[in-house]
N, C-alpha and C positions, 0 to 999 in steps of 0.2 A: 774339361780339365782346366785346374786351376791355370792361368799365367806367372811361367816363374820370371822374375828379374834380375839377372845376375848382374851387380853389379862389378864395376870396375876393382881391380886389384888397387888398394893401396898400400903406403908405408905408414904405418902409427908408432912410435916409437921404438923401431926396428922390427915389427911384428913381421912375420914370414906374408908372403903373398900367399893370396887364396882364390880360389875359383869363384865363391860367393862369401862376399863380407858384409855380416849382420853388425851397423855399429853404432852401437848405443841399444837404446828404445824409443822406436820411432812413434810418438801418440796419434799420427796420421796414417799405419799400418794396418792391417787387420788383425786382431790377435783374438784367439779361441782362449776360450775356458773347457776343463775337464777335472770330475772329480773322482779320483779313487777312494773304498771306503772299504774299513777294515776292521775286526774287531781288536777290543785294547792288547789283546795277543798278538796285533799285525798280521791276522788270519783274513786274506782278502775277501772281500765279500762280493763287492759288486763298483762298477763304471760306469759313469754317465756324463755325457757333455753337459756343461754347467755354465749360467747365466755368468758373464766377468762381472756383475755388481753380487751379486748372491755370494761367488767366490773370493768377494774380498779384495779384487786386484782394478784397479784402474789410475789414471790419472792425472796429476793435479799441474795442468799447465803441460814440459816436458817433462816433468817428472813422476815414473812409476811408482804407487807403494802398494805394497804386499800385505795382509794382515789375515790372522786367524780366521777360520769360516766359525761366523755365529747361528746362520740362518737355520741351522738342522737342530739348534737348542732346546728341546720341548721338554722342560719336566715332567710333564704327564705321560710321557711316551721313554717307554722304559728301554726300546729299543735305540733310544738315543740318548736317554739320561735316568740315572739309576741314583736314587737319595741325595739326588742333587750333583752327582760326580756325573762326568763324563762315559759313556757309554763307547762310543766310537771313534774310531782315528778317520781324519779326513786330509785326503792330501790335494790340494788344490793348485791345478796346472796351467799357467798362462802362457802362452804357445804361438809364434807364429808358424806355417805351415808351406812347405811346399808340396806338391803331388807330383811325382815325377821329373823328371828331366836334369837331377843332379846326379843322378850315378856316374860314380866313380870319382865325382869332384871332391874338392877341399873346401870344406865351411869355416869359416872364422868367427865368433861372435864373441866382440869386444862390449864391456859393461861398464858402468860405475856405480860402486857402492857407497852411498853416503853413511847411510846409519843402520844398524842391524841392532833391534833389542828384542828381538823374540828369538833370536836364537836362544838367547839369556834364559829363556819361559821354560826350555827342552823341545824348541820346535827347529826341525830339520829344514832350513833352507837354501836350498841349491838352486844354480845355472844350472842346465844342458841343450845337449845337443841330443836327439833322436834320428835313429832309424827304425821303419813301421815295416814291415812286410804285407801288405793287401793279402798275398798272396796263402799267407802263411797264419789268416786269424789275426791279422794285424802286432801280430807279436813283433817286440821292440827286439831286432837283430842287432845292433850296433847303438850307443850309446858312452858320450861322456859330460862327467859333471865335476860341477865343487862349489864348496860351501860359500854362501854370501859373506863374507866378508870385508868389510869398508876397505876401500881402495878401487884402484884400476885392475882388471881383472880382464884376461881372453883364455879361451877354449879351441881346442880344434880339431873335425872329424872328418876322417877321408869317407863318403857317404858310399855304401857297396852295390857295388855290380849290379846288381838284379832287375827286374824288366822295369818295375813302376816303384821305385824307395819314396816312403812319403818321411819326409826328414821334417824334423819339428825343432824349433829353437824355443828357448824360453827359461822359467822360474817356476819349480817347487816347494810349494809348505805342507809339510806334513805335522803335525800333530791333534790334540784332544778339540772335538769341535768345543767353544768354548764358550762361556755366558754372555750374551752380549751387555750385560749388566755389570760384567767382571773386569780386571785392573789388567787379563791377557788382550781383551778386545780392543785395546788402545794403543799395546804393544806394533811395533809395524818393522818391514824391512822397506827404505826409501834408495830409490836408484834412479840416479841420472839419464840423461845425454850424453855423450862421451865428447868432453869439448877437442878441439885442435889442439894441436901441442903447445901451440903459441898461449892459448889460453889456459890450459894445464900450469905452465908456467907462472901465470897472473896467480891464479889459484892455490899458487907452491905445492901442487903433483907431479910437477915435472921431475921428480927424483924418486916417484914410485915406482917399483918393479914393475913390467905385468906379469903376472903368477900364470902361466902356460902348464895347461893339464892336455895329454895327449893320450 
């Protein structure tokens, strides 16, 4: 069983206290890749844990960025690409993980969004928070999310009852996997560190809301 760490409750710009506070993106954590894949009707197809460089998410220093999955691009393969258009939707999930040991808690996951321009493309990208049932086919019981959008931004999910809740924090992109030769594959969502308030200030965010989805 994984080790969870809950950390300490703090106050972020009036934020409510929480039982475990996810804050920021930490690049010294462990974080999973996972891809769901659909046909262009969003007709699921099939799921598989995914390599985080294949998936497009890592990096650079403390800062996260996000960008379209190219790697499934094959024009020969009509099950992936069809006269050159896209064949399939790919939605790629960057995740930390807990197994156990938050039921019943309150999760907090504070972010920052620096730049979003694939949203711009028609690609869906959101924060969430998960809940996984083992029990139950791993089916997602409780779940909440919202759109990346630049700014300071927190979330928050009471995690449920149940014997082993594997609760997952992270960032989804959904859309057309895409050429890696093409003007989407360069597109990205970039996301910070979540600096101290004092530094917020320096940075003139200190007058940003945080947009609280519950």
């Amino acid at each position: 069983m994984k080790k969870v760490f809950v950390l300490a409750a703090l106050c972020l710009m009036g934020a409510a206290q929480a039982d475990l506070v996810v804050n920021g993106v930490d690049p010294g954590a462990t974080w999973y890749g996972w891809m769901n894949v659909f046909d262009m009707s969003m007709n699921y197809q099939w799921g598989s844990a995914w390599g985080t460089a294949d998936l497009r998410a890592g990096f650079a220093g403390d800062t996260l960025v996000l960008q379209s999955n190219t790697n499934c691009w094959n024009p020969s393969d009509p099950y992936w690409v069809v006269n050159g258009a896209p064949n399939k939707m790919m939605e790629g999930n960057f995740y930390r993980e807990w197994y156990g040991g938050l039921a019943g808690q309150t999760v907090t996951f504070t972010y920052l969004v620096l730049s979003n321009n694939l949203a711009a493309e028609g690609y869906s990208t959101k924060a969430f928070i998960k809940v996984l049932d083992p029990a139950s086919g791993w089916a997602t019981i409780n779940m909440v999310s919202a759109n990346l959008t630049p700014g300071l931004n927190t979330l928050t999910l009471t995690v449920n009852p149940i014997a082993l809740p594997v609760t997952q924090v992270g960032f989804a992109v959904l859309g057309p996997v895409s050429d890696p030769a093409g003007a989407i594959a360069s597109k990205a969502v970039v996301i910070s560190t979540v600096p101290e308030p004092a530094s917020l200030a320096l940075l003139g965010l200190g007058g940003l809301l945080l947009r609280r989805k519950n």
